[in-house]
C-alpha positions as CSV (number, residue, x, y, z in Angstrom):
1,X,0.0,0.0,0.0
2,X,1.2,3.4,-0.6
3,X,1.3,6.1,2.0
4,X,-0.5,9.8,1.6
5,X,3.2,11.2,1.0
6,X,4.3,8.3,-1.5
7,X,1.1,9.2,-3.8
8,X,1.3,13.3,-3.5
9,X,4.6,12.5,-4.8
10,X,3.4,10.3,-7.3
11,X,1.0,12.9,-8.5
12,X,3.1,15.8,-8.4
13,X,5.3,13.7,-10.8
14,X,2.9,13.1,-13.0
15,X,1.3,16.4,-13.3
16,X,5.1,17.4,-13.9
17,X,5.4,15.3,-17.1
18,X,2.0,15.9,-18.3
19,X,2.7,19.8,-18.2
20,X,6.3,19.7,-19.6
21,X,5.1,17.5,-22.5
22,X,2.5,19.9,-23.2
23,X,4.7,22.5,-23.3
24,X,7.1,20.9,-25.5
25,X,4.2,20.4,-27.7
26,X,3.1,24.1,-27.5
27,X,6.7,25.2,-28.2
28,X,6.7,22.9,-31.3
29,X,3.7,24.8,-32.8
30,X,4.7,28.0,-31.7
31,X,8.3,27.5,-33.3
32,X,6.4,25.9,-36.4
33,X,4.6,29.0,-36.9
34,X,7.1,31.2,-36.3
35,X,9.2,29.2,-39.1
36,X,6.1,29.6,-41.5
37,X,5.2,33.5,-41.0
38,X,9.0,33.9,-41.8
39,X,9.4,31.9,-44.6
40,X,6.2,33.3,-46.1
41,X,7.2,37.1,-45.3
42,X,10.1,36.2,-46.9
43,X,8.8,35.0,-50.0
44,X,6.3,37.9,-50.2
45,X,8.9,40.6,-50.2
46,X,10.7,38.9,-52.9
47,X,7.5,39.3,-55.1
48,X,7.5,42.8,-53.7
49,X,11.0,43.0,-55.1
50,X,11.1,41.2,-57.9
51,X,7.5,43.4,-59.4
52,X,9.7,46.2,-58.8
53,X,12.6,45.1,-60.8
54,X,10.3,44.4,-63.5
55,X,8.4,47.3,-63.5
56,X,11.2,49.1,-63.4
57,X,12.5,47.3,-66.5
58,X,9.1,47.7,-68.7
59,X,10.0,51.8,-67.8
60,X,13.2,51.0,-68.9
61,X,12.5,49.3,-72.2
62,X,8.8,52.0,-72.9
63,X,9.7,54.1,-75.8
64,X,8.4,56.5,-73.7
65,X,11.2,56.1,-71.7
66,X,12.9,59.4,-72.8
67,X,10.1,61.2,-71.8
């Protein structure tokens, strides 16, 4: 039989490793997102850059260009 302080223990523990697995798991999203708002900021800002590169080359290339 276990004693009162044996199974406080005993929960406390498992409280413990309940909460620090769902942290890890919370982490993992958080650092999942993180890694997806980046990588899509990223890649819209090279659009961004990339229109203006071309749109700067159509000016370029316009006969109106002199103008």
């Amino acid at each position: 039989m276990v004693g009162p302080f044996e199974s406080g223990k005993d929960t406390v523990q498992e409280l413990t490793e309940s909460a620090a697995a769902h942290i890890g798991n919370i982490a993992t999203i958080i650092t999942g997102a993180v890694r997806d708002i980046a990588r899509e900021t990223g890649e819209w800002f090279t659009d961004v850059i990339e229109m203006r590169e071309a749109a700067r080359r159509a000016r370029e290339d316009s006969p109106d260009a002199d103008v």
